[in-house]
N, CA, C, O and CB atoms as a CASP TS submission, in Angstrom:
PFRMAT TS
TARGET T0000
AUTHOR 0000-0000-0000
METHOD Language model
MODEL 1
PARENT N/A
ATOM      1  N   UNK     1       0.834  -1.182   0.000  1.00  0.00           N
ATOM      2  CA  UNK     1       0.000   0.000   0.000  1.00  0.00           C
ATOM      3  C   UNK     1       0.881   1.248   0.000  1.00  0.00           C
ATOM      4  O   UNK     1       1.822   1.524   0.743  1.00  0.00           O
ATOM      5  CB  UNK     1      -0.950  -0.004   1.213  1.00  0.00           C
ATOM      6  N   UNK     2       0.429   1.831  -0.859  1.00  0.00           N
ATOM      7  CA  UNK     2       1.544   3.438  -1.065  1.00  0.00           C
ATOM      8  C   UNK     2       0.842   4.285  -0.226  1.00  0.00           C
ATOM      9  O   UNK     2      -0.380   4.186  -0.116  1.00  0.00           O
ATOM     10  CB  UNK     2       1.670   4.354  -2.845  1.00  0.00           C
ATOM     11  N   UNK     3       1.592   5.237   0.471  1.00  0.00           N
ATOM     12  CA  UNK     3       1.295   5.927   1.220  1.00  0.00           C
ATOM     13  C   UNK     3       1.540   7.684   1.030  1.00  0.00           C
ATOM     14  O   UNK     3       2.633   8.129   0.682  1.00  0.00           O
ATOM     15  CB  UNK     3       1.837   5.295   2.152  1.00  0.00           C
ATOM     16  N   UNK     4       0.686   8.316   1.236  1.00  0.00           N
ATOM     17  CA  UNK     4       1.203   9.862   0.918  1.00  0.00           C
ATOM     18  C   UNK     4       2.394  10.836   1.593  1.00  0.00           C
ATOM     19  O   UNK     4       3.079  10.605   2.589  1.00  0.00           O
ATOM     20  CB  UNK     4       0.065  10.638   1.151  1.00  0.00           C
ATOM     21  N   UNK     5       2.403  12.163   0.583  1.00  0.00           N
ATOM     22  CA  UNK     5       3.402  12.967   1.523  1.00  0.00           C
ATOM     23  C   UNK     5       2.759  13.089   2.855  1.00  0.00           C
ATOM     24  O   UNK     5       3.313  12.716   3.888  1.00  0.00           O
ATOM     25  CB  UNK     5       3.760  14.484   0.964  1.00  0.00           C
ATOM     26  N   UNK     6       1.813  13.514   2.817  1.00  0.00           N
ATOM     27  CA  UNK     6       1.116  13.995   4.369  1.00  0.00           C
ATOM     28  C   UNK     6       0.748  13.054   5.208  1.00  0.00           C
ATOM     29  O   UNK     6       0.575  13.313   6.399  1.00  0.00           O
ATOM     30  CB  UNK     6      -0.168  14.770   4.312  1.00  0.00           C
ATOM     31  N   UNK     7       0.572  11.796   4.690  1.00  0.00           N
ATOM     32  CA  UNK     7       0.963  10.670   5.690  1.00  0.00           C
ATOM     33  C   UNK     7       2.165  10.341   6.577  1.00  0.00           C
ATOM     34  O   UNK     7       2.163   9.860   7.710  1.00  0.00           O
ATOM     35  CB  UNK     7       0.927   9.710   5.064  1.00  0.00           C
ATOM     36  N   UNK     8       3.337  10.762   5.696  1.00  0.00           N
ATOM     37  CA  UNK     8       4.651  10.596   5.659  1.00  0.00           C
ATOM     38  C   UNK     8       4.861  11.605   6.572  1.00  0.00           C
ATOM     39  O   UNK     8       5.582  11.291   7.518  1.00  0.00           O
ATOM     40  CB  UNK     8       5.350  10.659   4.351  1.00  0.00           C
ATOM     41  N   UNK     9       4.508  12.533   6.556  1.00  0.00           N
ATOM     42  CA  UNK     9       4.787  13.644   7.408  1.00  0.00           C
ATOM     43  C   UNK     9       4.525  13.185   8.731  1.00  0.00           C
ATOM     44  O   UNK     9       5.255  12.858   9.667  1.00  0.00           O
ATOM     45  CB  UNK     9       4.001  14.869   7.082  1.00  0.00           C
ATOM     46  N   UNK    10       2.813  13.269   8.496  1.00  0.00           N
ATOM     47  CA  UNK    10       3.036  12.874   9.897  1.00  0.00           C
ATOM     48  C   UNK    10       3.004  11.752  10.859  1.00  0.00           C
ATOM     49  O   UNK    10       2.793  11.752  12.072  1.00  0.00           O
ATOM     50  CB  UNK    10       2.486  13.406  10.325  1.00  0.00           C
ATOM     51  N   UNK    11       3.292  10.702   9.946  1.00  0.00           N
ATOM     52  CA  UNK    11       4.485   9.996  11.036  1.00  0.00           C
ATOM     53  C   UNK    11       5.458  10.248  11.678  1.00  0.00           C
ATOM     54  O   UNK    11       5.622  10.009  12.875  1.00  0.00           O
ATOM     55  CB  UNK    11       5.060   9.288  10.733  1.00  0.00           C
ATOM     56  N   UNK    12       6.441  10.924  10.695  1.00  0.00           N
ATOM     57  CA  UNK    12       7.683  11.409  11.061  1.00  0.00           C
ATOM     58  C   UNK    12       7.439  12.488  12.240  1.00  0.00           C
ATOM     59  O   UNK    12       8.257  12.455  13.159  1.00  0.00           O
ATOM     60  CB  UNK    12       8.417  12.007   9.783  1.00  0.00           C
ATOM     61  N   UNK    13       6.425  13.415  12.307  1.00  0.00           N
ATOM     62  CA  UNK    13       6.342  14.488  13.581  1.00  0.00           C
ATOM     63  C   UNK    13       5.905  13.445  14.894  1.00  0.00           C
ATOM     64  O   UNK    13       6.571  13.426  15.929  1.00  0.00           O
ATOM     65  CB  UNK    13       4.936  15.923  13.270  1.00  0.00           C
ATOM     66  N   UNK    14       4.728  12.617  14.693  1.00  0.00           N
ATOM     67  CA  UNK    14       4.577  11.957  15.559  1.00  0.00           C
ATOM     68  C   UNK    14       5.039  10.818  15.903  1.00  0.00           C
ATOM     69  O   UNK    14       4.238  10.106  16.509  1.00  0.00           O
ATOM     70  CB  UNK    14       3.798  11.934  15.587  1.00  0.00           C
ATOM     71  N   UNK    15       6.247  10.328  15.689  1.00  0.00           N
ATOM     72  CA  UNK    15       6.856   8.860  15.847  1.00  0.00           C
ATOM     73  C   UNK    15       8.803   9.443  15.686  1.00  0.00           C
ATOM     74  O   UNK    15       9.516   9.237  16.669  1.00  0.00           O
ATOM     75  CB  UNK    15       6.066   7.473  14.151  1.00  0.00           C
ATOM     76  N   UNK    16       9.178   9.845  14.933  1.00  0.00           N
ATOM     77  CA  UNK    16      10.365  10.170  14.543  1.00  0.00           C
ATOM     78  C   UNK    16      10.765  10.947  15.315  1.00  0.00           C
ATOM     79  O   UNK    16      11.326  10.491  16.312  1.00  0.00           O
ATOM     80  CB  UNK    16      10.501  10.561  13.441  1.00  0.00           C
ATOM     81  N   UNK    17      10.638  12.408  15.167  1.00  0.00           N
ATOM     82  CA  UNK    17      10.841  13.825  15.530  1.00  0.00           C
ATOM     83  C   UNK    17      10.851  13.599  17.252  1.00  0.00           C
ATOM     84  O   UNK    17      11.920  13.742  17.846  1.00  0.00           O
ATOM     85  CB  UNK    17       9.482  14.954  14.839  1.00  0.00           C
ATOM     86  N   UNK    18       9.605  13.242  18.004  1.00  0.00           N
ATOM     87  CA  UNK    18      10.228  13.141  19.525  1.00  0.00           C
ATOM     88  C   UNK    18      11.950  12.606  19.790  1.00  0.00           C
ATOM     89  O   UNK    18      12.879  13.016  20.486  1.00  0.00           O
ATOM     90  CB  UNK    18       9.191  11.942  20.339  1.00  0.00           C
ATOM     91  N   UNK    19      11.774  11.597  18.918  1.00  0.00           N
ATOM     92  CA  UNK    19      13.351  10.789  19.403  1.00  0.00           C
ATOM     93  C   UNK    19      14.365  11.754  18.633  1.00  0.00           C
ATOM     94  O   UNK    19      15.502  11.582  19.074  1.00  0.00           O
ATOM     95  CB  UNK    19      13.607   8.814  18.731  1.00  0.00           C
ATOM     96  N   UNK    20      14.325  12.472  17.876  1.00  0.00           N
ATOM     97  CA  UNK    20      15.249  13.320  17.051  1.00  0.00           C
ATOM     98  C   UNK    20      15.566  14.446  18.554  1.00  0.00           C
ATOM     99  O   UNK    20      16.637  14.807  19.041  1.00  0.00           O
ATOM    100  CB  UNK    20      14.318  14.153  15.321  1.00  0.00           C
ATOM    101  N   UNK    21      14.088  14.768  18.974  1.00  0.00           N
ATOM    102  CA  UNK    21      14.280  15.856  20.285  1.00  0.00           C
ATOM    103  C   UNK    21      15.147  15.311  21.300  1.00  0.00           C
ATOM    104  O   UNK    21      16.265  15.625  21.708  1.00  0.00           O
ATOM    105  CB  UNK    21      12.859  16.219  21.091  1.00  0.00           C
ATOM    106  N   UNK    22      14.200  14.273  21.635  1.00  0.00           N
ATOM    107  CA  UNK    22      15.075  13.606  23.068  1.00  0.00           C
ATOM    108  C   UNK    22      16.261  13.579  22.953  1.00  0.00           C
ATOM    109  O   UNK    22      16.948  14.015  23.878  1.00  0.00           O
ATOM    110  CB  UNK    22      14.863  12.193  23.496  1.00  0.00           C
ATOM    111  N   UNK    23      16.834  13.086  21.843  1.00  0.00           N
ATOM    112  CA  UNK    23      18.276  12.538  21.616  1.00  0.00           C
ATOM    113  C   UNK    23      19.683  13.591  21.039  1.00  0.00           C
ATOM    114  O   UNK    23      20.858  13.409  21.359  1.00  0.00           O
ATOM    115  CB  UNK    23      18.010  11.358  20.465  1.00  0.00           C
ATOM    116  N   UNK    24      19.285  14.431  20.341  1.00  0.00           N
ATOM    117  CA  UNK    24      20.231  15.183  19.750  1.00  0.00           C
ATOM    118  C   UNK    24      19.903  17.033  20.454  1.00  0.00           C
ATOM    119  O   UNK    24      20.820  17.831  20.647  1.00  0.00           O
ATOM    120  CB  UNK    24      19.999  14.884  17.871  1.00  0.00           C
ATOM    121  N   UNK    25      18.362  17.350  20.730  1.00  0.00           N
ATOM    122  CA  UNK    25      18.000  18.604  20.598  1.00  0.00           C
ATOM    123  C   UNK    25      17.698  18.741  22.753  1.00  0.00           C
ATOM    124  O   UNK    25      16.573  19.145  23.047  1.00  0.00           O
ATOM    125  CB  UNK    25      16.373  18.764  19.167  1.00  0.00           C
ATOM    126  N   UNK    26      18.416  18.499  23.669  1.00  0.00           N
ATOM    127  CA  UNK    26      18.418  18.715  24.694  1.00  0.00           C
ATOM    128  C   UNK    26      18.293  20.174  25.169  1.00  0.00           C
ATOM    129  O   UNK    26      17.409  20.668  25.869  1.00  0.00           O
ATOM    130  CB  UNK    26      19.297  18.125  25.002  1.00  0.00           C
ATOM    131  N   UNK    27      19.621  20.877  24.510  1.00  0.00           N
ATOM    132  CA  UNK    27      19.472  21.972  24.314  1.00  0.00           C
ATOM    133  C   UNK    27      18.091  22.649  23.995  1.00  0.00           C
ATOM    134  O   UNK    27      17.603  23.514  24.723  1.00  0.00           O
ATOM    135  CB  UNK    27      20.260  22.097  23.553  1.00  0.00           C
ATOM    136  N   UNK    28      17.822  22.436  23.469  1.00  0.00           N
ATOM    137  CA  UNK    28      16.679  23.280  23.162  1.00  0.00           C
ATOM    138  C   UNK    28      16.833  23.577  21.379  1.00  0.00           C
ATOM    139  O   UNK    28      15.828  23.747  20.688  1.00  0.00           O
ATOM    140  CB  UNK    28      16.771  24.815  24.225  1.00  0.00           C
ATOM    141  N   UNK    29      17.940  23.597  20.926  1.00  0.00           N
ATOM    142  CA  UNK    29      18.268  23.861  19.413  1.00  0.00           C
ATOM    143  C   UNK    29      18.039  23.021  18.542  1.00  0.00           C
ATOM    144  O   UNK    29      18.358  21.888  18.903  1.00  0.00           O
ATOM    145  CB  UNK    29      19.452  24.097  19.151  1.00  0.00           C
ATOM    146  N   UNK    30      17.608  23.088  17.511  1.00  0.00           N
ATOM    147  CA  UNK    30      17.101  22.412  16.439  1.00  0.00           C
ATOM    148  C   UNK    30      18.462  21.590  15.545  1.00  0.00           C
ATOM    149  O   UNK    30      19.329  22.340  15.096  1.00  0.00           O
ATOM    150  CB  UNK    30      16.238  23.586  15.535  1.00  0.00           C
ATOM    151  N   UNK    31      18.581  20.401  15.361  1.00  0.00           N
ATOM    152  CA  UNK    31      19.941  19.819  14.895  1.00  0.00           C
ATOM    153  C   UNK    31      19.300  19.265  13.662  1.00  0.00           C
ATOM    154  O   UNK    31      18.868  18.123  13.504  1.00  0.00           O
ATOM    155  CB  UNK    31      20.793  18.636  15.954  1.00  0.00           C
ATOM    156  N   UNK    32      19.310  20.502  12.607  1.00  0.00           N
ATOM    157  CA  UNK    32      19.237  19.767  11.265  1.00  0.00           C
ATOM    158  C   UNK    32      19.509  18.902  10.242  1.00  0.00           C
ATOM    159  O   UNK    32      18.850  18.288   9.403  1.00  0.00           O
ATOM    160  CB  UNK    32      19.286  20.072  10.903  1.00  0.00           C
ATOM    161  N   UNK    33      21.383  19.098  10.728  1.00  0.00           N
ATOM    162  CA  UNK    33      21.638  17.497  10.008  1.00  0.00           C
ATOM    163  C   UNK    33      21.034  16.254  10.824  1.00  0.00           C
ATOM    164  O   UNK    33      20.803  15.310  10.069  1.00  0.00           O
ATOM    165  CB  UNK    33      23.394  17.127   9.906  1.00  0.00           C
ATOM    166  N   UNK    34      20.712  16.002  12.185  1.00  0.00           N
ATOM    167  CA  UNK    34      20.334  14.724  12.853  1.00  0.00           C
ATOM    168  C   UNK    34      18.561  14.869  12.107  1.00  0.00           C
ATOM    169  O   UNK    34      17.970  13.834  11.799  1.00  0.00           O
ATOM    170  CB  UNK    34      20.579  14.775  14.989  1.00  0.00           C
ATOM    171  N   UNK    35      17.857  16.343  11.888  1.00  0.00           N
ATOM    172  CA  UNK    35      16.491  15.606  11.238  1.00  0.00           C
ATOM    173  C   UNK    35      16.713  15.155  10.116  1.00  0.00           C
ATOM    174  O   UNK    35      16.117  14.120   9.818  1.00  0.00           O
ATOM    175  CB  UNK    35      15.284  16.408  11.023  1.00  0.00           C
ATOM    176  N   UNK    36      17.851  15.912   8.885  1.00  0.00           N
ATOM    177  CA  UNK    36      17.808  15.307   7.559  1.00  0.00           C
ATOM    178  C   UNK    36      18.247  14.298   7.432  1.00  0.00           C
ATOM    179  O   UNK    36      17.794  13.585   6.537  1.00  0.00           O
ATOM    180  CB  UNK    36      18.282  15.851   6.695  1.00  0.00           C
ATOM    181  N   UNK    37      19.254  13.843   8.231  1.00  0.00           N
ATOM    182  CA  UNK    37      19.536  12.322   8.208  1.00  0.00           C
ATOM    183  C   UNK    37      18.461  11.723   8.428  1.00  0.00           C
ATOM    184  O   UNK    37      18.135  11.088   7.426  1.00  0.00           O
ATOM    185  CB  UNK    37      20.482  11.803   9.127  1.00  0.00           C
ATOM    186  N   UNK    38      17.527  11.582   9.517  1.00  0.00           N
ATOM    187  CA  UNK    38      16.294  10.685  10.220  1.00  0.00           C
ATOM    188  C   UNK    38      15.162  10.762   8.783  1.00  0.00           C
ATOM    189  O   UNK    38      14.179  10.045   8.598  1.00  0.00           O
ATOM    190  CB  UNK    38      15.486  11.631  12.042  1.00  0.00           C
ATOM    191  N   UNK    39      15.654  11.805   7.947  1.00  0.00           N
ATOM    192  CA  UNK    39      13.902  11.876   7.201  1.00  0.00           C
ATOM    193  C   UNK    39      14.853  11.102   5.705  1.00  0.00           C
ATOM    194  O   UNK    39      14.170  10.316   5.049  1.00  0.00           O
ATOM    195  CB  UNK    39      12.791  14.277   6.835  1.00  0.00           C
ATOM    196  N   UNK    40      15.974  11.270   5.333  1.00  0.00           N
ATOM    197  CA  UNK    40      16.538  10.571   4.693  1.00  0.00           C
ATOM    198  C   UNK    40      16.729   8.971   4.499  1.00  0.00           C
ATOM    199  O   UNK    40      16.807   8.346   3.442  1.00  0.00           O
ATOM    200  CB  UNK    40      17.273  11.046   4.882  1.00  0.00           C
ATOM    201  N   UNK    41      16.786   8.438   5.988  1.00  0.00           N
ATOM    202  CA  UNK    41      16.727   7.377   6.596  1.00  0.00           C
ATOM    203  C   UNK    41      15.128   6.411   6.146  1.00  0.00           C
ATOM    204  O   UNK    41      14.839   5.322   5.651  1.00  0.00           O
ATOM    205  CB  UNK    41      16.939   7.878   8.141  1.00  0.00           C
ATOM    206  N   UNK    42      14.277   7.880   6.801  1.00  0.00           N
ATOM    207  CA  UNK    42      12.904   6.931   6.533  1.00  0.00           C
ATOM    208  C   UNK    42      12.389   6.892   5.736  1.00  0.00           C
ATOM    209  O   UNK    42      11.633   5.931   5.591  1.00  0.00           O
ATOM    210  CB  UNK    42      11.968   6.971   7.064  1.00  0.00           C
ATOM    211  N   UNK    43      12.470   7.862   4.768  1.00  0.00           N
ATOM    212  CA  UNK    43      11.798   7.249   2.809  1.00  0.00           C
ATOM    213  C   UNK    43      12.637   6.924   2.419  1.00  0.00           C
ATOM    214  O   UNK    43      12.577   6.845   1.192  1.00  0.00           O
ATOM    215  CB  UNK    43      11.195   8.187   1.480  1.00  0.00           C
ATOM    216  N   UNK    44      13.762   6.574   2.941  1.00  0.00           N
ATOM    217  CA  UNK    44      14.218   5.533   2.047  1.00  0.00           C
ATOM    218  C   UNK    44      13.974   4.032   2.493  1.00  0.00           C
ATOM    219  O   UNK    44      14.159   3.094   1.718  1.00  0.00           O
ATOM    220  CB  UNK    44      15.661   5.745   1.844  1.00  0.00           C
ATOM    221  N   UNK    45      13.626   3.904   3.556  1.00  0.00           N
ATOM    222  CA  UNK    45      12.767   2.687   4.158  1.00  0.00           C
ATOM    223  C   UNK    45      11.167   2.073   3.347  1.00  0.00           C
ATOM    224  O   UNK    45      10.656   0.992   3.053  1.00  0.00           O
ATOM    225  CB  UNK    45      12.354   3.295   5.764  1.00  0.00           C
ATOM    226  N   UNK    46      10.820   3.673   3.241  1.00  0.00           N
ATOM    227  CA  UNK    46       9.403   3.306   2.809  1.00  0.00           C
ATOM    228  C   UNK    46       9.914   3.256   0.981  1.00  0.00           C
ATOM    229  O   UNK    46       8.955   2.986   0.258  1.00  0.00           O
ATOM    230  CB  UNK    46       7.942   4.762   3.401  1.00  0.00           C
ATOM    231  N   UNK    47      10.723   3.392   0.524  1.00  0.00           N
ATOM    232  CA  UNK    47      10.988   3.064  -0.860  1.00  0.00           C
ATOM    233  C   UNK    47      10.956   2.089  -1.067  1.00  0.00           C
ATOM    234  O   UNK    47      10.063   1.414  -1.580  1.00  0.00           O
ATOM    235  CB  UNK    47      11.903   3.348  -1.377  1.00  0.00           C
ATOM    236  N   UNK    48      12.387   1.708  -0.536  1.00  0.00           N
ATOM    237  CA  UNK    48      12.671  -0.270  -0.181  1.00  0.00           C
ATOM    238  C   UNK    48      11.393  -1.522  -0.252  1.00  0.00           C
ATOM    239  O   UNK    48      11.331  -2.601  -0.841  1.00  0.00           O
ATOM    240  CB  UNK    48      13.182  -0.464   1.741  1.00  0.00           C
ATOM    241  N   UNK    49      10.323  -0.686   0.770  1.00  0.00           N
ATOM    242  CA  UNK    49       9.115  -1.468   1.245  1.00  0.00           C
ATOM    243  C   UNK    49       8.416  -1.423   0.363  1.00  0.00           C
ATOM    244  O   UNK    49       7.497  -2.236   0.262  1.00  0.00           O
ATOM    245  CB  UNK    49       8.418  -1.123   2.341  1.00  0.00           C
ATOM    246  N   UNK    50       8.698  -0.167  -0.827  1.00  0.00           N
ATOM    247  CA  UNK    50       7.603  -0.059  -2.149  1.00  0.00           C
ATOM    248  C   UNK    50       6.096   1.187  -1.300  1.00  0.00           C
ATOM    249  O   UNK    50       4.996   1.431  -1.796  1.00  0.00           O
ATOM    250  CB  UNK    50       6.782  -2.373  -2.658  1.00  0.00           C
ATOM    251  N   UNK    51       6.560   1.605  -0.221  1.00  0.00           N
ATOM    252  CA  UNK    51       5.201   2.241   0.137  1.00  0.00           C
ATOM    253  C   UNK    51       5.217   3.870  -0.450  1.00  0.00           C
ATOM    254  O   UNK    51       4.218   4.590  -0.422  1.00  0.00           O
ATOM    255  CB  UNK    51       4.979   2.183   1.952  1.00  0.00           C
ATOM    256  N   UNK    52       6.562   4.293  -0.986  1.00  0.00           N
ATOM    257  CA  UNK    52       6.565   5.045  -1.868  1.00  0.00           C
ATOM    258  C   UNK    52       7.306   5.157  -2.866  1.00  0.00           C
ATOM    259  O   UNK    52       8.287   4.435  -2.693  1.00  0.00           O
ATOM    260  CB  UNK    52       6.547   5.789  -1.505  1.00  0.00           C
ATOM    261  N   UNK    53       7.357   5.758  -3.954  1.00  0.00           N
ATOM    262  CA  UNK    53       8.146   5.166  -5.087  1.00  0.00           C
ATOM    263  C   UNK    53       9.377   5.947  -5.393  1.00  0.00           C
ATOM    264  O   UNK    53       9.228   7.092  -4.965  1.00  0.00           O
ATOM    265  CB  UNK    53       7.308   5.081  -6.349  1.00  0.00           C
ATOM    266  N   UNK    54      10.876   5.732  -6.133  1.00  0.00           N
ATOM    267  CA  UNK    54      11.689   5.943  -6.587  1.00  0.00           C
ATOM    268  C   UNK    54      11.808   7.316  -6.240  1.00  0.00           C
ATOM    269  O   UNK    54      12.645   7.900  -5.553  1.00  0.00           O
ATOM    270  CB  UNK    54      11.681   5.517  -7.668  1.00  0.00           C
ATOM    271  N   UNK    55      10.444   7.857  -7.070  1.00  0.00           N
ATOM    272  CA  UNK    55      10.524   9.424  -7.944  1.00  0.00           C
ATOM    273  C   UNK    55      10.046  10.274  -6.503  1.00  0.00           C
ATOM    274  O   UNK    55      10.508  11.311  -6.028  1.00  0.00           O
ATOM    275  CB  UNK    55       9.080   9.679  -9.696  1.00  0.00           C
ATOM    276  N   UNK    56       8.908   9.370  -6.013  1.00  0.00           N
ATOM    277  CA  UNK    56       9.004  10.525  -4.391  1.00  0.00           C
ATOM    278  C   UNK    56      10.126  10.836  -3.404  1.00  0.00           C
ATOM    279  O   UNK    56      10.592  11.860  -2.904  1.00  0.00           O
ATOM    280  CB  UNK    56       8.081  10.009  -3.265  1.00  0.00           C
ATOM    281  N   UNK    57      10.411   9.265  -3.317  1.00  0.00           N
ATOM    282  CA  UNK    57      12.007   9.392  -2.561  1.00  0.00           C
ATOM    283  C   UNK    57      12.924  10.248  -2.759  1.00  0.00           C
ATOM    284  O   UNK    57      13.767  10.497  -1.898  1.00  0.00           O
ATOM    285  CB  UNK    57      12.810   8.412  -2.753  1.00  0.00           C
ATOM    286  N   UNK    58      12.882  11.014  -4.312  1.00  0.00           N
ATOM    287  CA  UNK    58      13.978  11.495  -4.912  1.00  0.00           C
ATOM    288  C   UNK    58      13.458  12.799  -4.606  1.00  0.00           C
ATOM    289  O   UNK    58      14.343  13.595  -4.292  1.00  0.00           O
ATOM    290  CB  UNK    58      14.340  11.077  -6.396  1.00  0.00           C
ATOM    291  N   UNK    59      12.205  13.289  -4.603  1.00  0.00           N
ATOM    292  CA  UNK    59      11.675  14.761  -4.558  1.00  0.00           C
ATOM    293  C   UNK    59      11.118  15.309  -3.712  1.00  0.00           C
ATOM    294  O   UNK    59      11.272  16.531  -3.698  1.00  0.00           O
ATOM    295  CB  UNK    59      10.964  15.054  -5.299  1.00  0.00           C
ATOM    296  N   UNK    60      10.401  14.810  -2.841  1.00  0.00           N
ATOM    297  CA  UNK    60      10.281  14.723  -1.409  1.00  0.00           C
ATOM    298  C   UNK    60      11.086  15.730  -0.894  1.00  0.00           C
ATOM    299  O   UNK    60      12.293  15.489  -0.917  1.00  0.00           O
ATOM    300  CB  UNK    60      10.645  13.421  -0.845  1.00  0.00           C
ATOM    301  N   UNK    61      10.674  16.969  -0.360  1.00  0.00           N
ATOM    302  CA  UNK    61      11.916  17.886   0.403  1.00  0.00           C
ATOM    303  C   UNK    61      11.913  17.603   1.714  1.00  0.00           C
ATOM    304  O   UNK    61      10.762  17.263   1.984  1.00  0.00           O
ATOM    305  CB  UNK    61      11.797  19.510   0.330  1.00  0.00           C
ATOM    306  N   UNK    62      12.499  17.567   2.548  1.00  0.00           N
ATOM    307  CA  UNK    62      12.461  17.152   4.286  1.00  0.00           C
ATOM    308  C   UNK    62      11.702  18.831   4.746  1.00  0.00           C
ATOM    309  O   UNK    62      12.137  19.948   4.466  1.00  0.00           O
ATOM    310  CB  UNK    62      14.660  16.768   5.246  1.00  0.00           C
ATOM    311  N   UNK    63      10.722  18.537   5.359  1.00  0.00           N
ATOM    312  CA  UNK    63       9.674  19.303   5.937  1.00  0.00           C
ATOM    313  C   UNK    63      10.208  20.035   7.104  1.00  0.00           C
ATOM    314  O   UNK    63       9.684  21.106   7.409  1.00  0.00           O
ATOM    315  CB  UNK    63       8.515  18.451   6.319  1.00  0.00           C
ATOM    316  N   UNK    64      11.332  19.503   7.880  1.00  0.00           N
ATOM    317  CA  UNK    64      12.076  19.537   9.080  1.00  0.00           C
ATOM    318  C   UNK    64      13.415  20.166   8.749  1.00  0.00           C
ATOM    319  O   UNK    64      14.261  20.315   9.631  1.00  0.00           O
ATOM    320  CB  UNK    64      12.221  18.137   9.694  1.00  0.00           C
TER
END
């Protein structure tokens, strides 16, 4: 089952992004390479799985 950008999104705010906070953003500061890695990480998961395709993976801008 393919899944959308705005699905995609918000998984990533609600499942991803806490552990991006907890773990890298203590401070209080926003650590952009640790979100673009994490959002890099996960469509390319959902590519692999086929839940989104090639061409989204590729165009997809990280929201974060």
């Amino acid at each position: 089952m393919r899944v959308t950008k705005k699905q995609v999104e918000a998984i990533f705010r609600e499942e991803i992004l806490p552990e991006i906070r907890k773990r890298y953003e203590k401070d209080g500061r926003i650590d952009h390479p640790a979100r673009r890695e994490e959002w890099n990480n996960y469509t390319d998961s959902l590519c692999k799985d086929g839940k989104i395709t090639l061409h989204q993976y590729e165009t997809w801008a990280n929201p974060y």
